[in-house]
PLY file of the C-alpha trace (Angstrom):
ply
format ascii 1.0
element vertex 62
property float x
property float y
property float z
element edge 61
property int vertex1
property int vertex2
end_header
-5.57 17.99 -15.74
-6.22 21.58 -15.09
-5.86 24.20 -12.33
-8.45 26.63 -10.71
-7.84 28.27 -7.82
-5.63 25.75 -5.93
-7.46 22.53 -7.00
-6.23 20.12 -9.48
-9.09 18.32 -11.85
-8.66 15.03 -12.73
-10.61 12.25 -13.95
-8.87 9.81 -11.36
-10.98 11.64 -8.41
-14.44 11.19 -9.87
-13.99 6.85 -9.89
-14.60 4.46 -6.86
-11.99 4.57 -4.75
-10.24 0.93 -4.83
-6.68 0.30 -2.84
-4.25 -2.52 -2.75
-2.80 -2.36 1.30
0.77 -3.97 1.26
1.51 -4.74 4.96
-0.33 -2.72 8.02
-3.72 -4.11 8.55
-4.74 -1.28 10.78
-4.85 0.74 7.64
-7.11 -1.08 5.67
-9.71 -2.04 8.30
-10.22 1.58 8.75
-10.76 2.29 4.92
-12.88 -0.49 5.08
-14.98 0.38 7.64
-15.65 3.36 5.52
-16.80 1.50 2.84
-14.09 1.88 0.88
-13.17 -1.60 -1.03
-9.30 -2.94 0.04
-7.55 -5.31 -0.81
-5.13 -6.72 1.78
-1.31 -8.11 0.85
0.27 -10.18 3.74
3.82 -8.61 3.52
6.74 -8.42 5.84
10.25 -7.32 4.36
12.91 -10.54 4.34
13.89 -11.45 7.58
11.64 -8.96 9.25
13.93 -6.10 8.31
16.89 -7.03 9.97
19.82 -6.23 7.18
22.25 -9.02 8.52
20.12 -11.93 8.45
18.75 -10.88 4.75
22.20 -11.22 3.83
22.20 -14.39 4.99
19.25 -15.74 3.25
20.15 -14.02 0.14
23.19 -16.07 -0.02
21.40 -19.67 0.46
18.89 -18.49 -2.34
21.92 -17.86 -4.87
0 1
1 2
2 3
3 4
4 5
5 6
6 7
7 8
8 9
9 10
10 11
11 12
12 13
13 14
14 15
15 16
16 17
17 18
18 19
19 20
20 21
21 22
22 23
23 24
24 25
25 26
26 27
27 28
28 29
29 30
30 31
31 32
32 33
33 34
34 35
35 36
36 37
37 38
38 39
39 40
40 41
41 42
42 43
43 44
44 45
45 46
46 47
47 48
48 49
49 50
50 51
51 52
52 53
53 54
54 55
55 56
56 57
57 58
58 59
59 60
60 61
């Protein structure tokens, strides 16, 4: 990679543009829509984020 004036040159910019989406949908519906190719992961964190109840479930998996 190399510097001129500001911008940074790198191979990675002149590919196709392909992203994995991990959670919000919203996201990747509007890189889709600009015909950008996504692929979408389901994902919620353990017990919807809620730190107590994580504990919990951590325990019954042990």
């Amino acid at each position: 990679m190399t510097e001129e004036k500001g911008k940074i040159k790198s191979g990675l910019l002149n590919s196709e543009i392909r992203v994995v989406n991990i959670g919000l949908t919203r996201f990747a519906d509007d890189l889709m829509s600009q015909g950008i190719e996504v692929v979408q992961v389901d994902w919620t964190p353990p017990a919807r984020g809620n730190p107590r109840l994580a504990d919990l479930l951590s325990k019954l998996t042990d």
